[in-house]
NUVOMI-410120 format. One record per residue (C-alpha): residue in one letter; x, y, z; residue number from 1. Coordinates in nm, 2 decimals. Layout:
% residues N
(drendren a (X Y Z) NUM)
...
***
This chain:
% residues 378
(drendren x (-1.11 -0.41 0.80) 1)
(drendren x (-1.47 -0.45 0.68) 2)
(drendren x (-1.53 -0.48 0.32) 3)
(drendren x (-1.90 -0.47 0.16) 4)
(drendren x (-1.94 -0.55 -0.24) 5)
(drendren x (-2.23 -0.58 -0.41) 6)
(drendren x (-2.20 -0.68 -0.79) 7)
(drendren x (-2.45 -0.58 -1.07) 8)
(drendren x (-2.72 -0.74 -1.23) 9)
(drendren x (-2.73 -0.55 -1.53) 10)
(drendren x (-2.41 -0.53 -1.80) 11)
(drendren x (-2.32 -0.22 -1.67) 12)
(drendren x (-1.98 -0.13 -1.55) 13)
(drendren x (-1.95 0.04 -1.17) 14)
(drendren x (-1.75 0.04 -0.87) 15)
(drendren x (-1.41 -0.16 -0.80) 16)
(drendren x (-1.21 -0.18 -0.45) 17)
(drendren x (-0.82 -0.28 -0.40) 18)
(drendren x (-0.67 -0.38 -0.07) 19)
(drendren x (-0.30 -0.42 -0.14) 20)
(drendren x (0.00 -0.54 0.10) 21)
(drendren x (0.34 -0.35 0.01) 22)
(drendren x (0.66 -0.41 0.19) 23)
(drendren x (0.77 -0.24 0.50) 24)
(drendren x (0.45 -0.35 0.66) 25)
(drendren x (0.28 -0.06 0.45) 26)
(drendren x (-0.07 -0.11 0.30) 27)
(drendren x (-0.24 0.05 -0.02) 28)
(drendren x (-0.58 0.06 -0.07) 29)
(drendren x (-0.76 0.20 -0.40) 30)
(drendren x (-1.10 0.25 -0.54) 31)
(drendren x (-1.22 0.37 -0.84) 32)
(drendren x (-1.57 0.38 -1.08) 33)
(drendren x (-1.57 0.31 -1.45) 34)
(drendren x (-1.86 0.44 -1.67) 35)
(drendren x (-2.00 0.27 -1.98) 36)
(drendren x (-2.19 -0.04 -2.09) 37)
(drendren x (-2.17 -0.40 -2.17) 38)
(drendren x (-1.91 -0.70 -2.11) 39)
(drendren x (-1.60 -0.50 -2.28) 40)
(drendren x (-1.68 -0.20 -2.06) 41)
(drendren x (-1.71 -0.42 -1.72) 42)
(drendren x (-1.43 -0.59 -1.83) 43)
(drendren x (-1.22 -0.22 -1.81) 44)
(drendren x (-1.23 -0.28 -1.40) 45)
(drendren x (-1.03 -0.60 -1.49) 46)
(drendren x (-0.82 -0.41 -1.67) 47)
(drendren x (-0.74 -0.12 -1.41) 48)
(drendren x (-0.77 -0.34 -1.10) 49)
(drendren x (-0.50 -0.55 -1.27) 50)
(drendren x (-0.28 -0.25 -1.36) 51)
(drendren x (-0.33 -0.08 -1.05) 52)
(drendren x (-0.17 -0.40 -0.81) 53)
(drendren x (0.11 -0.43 -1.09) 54)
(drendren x (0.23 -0.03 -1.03) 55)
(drendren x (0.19 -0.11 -0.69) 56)
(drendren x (0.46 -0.34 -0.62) 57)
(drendren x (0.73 -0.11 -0.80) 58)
(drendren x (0.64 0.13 -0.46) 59)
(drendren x (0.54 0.49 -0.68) 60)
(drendren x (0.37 0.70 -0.43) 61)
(drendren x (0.00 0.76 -0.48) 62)
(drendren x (0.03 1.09 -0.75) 63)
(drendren x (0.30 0.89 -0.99) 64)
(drendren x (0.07 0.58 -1.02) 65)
(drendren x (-0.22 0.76 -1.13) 66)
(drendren x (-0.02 0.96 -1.35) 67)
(drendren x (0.08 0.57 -1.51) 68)
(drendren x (-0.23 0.45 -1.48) 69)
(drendren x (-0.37 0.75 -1.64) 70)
(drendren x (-0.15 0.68 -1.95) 71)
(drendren x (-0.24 0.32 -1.96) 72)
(drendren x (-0.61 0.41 -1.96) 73)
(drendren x (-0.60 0.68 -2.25) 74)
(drendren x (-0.34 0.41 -2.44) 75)
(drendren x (-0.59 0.15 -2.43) 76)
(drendren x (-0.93 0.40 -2.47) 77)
(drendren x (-0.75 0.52 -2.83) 78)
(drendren x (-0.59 0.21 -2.94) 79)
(drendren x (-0.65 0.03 -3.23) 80)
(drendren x (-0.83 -0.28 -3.13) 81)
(drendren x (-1.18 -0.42 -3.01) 82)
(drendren x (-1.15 -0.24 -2.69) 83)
(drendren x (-1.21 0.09 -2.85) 84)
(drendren x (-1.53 0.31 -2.79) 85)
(drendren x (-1.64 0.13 -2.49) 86)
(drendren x (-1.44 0.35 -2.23) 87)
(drendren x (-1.63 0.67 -2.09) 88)
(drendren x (-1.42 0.73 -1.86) 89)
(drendren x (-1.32 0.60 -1.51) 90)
(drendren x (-1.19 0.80 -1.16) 91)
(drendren x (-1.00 0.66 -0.90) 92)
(drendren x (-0.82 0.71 -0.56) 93)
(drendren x (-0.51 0.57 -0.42) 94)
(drendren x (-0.40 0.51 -0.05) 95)
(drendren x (-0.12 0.44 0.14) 96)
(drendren x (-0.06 0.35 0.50) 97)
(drendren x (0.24 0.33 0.67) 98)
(drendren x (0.23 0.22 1.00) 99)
(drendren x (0.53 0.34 1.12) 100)
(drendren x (0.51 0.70 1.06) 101)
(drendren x (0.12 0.63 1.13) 102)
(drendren x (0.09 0.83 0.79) 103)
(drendren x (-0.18 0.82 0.50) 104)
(drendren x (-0.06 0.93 0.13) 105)
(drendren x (-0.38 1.02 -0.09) 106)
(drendren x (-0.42 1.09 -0.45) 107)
(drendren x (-0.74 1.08 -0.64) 108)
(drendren x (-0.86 1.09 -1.04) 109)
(drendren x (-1.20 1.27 -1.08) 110)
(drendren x (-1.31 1.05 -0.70) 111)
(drendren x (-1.46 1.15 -0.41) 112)
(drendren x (-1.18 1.22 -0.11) 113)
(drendren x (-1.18 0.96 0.17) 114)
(drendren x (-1.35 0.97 0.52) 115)
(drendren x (-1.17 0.97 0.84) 116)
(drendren x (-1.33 0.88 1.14) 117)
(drendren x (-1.12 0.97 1.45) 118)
(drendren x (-1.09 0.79 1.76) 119)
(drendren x (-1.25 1.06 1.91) 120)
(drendren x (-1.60 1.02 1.69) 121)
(drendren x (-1.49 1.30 1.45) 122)
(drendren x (-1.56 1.26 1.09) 123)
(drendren x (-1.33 1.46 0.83) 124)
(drendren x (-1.28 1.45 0.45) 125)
(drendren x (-0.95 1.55 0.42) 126)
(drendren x (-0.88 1.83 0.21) 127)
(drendren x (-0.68 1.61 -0.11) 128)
(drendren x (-0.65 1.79 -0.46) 129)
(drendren x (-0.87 1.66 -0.71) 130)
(drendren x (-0.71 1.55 -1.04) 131)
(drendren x (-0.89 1.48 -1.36) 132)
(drendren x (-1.05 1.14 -1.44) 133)
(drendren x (-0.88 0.87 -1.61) 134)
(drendren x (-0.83 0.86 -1.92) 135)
(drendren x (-0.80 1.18 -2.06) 136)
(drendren x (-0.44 1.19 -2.11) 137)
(drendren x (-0.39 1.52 -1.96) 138)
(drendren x (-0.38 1.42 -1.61) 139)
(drendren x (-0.18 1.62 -1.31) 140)
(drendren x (-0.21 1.46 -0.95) 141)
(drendren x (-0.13 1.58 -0.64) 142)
(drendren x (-0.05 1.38 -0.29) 143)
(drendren x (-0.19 1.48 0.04) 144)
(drendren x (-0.07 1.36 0.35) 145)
(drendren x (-0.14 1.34 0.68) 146)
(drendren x (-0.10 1.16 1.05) 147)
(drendren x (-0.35 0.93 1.11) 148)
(drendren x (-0.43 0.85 1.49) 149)
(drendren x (-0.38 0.57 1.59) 150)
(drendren x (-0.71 0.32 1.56) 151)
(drendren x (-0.91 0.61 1.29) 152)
(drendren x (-1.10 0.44 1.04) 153)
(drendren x (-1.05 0.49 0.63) 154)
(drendren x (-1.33 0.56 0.47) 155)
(drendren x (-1.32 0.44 0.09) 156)
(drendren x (-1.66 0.38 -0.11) 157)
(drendren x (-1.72 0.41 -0.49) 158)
(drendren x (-1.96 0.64 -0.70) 159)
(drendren x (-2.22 0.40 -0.74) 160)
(drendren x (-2.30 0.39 -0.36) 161)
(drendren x (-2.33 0.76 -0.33) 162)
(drendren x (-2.51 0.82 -0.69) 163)
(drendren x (-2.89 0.91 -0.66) 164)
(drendren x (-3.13 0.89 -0.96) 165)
(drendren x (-3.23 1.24 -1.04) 166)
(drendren x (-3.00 1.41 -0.81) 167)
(drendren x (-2.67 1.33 -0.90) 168)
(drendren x (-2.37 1.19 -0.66) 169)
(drendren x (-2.36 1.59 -0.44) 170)
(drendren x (-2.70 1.42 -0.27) 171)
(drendren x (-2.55 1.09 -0.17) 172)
(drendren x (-2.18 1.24 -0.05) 173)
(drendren x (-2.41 1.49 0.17) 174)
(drendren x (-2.62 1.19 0.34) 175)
(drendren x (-2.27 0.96 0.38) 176)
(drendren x (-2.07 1.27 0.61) 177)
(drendren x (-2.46 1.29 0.77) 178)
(drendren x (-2.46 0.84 0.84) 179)
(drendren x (-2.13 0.90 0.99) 180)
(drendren x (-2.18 1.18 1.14) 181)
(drendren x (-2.43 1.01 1.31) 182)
(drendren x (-2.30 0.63 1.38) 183)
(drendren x (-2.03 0.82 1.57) 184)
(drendren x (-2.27 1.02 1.80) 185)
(drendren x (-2.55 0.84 1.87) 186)
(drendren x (-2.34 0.48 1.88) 187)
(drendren x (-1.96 0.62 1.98) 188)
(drendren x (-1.67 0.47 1.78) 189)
(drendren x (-1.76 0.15 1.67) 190)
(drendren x (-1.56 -0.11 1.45) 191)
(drendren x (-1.57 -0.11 1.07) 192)
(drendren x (-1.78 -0.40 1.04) 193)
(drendren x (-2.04 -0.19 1.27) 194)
(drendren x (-1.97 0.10 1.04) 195)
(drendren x (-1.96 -0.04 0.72) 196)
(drendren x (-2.31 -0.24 0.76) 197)
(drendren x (-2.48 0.09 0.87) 198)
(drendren x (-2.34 0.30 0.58) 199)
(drendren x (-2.42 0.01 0.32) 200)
(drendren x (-2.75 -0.08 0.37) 201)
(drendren x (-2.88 0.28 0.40) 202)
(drendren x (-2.68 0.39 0.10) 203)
(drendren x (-2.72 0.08 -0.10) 204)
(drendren x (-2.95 0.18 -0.42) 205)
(drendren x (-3.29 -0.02 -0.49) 206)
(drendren x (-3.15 -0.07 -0.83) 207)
(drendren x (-2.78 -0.05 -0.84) 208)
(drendren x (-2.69 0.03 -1.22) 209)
(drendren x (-2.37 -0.12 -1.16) 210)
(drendren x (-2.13 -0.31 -0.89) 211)
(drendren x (-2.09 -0.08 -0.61) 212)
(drendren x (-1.84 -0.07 -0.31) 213)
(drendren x (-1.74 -0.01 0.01) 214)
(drendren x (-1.41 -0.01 0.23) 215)
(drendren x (-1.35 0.08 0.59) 216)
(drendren x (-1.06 0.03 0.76) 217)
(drendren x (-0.85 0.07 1.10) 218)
(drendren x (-0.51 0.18 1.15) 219)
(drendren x (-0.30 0.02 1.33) 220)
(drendren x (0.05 0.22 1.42) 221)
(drendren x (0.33 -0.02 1.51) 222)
(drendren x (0.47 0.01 1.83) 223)
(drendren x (0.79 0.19 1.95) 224)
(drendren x (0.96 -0.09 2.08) 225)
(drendren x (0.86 -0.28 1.76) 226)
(drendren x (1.13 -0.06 1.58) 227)
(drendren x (1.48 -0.01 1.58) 228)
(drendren x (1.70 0.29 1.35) 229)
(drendren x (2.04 0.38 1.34) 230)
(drendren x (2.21 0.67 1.15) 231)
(drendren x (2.51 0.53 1.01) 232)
(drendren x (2.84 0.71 0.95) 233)
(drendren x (3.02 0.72 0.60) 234)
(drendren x (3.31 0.49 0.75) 235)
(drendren x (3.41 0.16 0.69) 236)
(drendren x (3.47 0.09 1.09) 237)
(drendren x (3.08 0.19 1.15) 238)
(drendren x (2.99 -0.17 1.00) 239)
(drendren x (3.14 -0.37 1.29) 240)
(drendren x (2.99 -0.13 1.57) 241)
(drendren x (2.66 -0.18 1.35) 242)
(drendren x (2.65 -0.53 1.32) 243)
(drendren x (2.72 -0.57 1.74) 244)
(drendren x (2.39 -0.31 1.76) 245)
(drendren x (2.19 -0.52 1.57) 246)
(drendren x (2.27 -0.82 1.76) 247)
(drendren x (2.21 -0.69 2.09) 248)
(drendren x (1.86 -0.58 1.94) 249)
(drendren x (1.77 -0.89 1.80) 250)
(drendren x (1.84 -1.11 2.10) 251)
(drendren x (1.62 -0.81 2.26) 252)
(drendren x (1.35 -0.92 2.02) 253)
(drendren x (1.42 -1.29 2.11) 254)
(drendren x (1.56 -1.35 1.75) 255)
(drendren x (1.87 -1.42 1.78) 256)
(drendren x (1.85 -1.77 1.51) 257)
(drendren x (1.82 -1.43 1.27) 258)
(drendren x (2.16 -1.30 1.38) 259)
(drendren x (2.37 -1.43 1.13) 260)
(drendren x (2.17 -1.39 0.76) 261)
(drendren x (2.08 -1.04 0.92) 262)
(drendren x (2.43 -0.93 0.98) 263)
(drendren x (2.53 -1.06 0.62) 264)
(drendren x (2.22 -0.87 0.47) 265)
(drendren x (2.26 -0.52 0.65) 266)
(drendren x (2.68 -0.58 0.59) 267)
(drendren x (2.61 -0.60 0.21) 268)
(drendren x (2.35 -0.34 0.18) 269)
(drendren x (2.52 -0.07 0.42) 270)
(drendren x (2.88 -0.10 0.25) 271)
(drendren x (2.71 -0.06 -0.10) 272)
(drendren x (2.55 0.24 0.02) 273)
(drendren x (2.91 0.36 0.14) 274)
(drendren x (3.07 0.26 -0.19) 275)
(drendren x (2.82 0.41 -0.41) 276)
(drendren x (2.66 0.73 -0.19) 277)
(drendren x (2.78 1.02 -0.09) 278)
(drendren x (2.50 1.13 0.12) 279)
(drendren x (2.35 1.02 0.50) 280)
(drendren x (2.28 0.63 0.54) 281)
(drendren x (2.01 0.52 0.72) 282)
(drendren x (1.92 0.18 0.91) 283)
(drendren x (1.58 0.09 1.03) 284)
(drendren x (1.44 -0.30 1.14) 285)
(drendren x (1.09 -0.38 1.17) 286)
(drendren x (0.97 -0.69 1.36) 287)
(drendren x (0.58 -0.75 1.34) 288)
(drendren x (0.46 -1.11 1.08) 289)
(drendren x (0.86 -1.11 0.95) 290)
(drendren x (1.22 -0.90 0.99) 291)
(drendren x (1.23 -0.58 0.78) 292)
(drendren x (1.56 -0.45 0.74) 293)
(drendren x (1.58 -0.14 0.56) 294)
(drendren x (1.88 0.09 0.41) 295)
(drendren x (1.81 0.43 0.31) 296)
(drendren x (2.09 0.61 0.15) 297)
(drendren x (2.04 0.94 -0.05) 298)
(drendren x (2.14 0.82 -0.46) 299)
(drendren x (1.80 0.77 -0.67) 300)
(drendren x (1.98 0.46 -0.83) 301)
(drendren x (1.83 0.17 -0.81) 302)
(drendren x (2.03 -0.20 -0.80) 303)
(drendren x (1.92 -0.49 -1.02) 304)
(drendren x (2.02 -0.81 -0.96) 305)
(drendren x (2.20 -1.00 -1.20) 306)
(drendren x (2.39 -1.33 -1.25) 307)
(drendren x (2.80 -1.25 -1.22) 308)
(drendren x (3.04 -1.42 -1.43) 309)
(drendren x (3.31 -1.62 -1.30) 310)
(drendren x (3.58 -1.38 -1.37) 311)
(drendren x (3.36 -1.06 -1.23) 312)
(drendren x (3.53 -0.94 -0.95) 313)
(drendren x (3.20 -0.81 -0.84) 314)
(drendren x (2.83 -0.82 -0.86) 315)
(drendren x (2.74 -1.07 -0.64) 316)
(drendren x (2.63 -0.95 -0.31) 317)
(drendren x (2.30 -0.87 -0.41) 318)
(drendren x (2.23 -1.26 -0.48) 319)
(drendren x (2.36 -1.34 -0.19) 320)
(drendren x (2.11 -1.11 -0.01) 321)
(drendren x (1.85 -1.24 -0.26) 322)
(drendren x (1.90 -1.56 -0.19) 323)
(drendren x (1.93 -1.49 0.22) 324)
(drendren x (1.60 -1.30 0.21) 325)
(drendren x (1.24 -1.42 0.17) 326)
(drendren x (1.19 -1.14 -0.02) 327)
(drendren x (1.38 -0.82 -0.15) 328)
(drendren x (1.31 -0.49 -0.31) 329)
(drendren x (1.32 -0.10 -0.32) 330)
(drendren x (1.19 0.23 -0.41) 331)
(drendren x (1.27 0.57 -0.44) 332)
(drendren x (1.20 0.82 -0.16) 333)
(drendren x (1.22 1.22 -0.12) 334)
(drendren x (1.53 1.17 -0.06) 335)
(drendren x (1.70 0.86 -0.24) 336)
(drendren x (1.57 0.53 -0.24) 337)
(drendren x (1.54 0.26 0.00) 338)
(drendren x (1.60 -0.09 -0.01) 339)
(drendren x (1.44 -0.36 0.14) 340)
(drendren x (1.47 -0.73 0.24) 341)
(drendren x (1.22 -0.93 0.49) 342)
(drendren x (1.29 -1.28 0.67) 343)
(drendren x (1.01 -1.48 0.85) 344)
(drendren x (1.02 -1.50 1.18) 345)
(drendren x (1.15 -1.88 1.31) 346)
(drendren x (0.85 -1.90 1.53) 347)
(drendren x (0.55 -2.17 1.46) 348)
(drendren x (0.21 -1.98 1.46) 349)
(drendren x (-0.06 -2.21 1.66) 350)
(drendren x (-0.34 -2.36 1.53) 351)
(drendren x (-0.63 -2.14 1.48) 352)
(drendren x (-0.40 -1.81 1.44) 353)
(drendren x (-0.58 -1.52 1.21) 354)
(drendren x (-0.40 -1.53 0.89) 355)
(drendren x (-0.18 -1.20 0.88) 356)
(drendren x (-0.16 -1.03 0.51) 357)
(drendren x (0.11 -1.17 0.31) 358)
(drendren x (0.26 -0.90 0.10) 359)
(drendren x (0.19 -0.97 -0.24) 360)
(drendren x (0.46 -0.72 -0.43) 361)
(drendren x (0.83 -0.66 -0.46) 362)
(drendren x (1.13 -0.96 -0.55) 363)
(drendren x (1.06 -1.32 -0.41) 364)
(drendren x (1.40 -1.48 -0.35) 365)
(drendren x (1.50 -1.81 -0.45) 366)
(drendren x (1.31 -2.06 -0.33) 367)
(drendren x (1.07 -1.84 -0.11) 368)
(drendren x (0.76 -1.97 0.07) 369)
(drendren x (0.49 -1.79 0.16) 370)
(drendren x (0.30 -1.87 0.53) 371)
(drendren x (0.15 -1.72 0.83) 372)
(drendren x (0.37 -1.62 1.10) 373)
(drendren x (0.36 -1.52 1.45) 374)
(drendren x (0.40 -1.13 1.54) 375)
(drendren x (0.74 -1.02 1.70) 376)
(drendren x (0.75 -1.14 2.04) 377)
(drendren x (0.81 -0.82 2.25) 378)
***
């Protein structure tokens, strides 16, 4: 990932970039442009930058976070207080990558659509449905998604690197598909650092009015042997012959010191989704920087976790996978909900290691720790 920032000189508002780590190894990345003037009206990207990494870790997909952040925007534009009158408006896009599917989920507010850069050299602005600005109240998004190859770069870039004087931001999105167009021909696929220096410094304004932005970044796919999935039948018995599967999978993965808090996690979990569901259960590991282990079951309920009394009879599985977890969570799907824990792997990175992203959303456990860790040893 490459990353190029360059903030304004003047009090002018502008461009603002968002690289987010979700759970499940999934990565959101957004981007947006405010309009207006002064301290209060730079101070909006605070505001929405904030707003958007707080959505972000309750999992929405991209079209029911702007739809929030939409309503947050227009709350704050109309409300009573020292804030108001200094909001012209503001557009953003919303990204999110899952590398296991190798799938990209887009929504935008009154921005420009991403570029795609195949491995092939092909550039491509995916065809995503443009929804209104923020801020207007009125807002109506729509999702696209798509397969991403495997090692395509994401485009992202903000209205202030595109915007020409006199000719409006239709001039500058025409010369960025030309600069890529080009850097692919004339140079073949190059990195994003490569790519993002070229773009920037021929796009960069003289005078920026305001900060202005750039993202590009690689997919990376997780491997096959890097995931495991089971479909799990409605029937008490299925737990045992799960729990043995797992374990045979794990020593495959050469963690077996993860055999026993993963078979008390996935027991809980599965036999709550046979309690409570009527539907197909789902169970899925991922081993990459920590254990996923996730449940997908078909009820749109989702669990809280909450302190049992000592005469409850119940209630206190969830803490105990809370408390077994280095972190816990989930979030509805197209068909259900999910949920979500992750354990570190026991390995010791060596010295020197690159620092892998450490998700920054969803329920730390008791006594969590945050750290670096090796990828799954397969």
């Amino acid at each position: 990932m490459a990353v190029r920032y360059r903030p304004a000189r003047s009090e002018t508002s502008g461009d603002w970039i968002e690289l987010i780590a979700l759970s499940e190894n999934r990565v959101a990345m957004a981007v947006g442009s405010v309009v207006g003037c002064g301290p209060r009206a730079r101070a909006w990207i605070g505001r929405l930058r904030g707003a958007v990494r707080n959505l972000a870790s309750t999992g929405l997909p991209p079209d029911e976070l702007l739809g929030r952040l939409d309503h947050l925007a227009t709350r704050w534009g109309r409300g009573p207080d020292e804030w108001q009158g200094f909001f012209r408006g503001a557009t953003c896009l919303y990204a999110i990558y899952d590398p296991v599917s190798r799938h990209c989920a887009v929504s935008r507010a009154g921005h420009r659509p991403p570029a795609v850069i195949s491995p092939d050299g092909r550039v491509d602005f995916p065809d995503v449905p443009a929804g209104p600005p923020l801020g207007l109240g009125s807002g109506s998004f729509t999702t696209a998604e798509w397969e991403v190859p495997e090692g395509s770069q994401l485009v992202l870039y903000g209205h202030g690197l595109i915007q020409r004087r006199l000719q409006g931001t239709d001039a500058g999105f025409g010369l960025l598909r030309r600069l890529l167009s080009q850097a692919a021909t004339r140079n073949g696929v190059v990195g994003p650092e490569e790519t993002c220096a070229a773009v920037f410094d021929a796009l960069l304004p003289v005078r920026p009015g305001g900060p202005v932005a750039l993202m590009v970044a690689r997919t990376r796919g997780m491997q096959p042997d890097q995931v495991a999935d089971w479909d799990v039948p409605a029937q008490p018995t299925a737990v045992a012959d799960l729990r043995a599967a797992v374990t045979r999978q794990l020593a495959h993965w050469g963690l077996s010191d993860l055999v026993f808090t993963t078979e008390l996690i996935l027991s809980e979990l599965v036999s709550n989704a046979m309690r409570y569901t009527t539907g197909p259960i789902h169970l899925r590991l991922l081993c990459d920087h920590a254990l996923t282990c996730e449940v997908f079951d078909s009820s749109t309920a989702i669990p809280h976790l909450h302190q049992a009394s000592t005469t409850d009879e119940s209630g206190r599985g969830l803490f105990l996978v809370a408390r077994l977890a280095e972190r816990w969570g989930a979030r509805h799907t197209q068909a259900g909900k999910v949920i979500w824990t992750e354990q570190p792997l026991p390995q010791t990175p060596s010295a020197g290691m690159d620092a892998r992203p450490v998700a920054t959303t969803g329920h730390p456990s008791q006594g969590s720790r945050a750290g670096r860790y090796a990828p799954c040893p397969v």
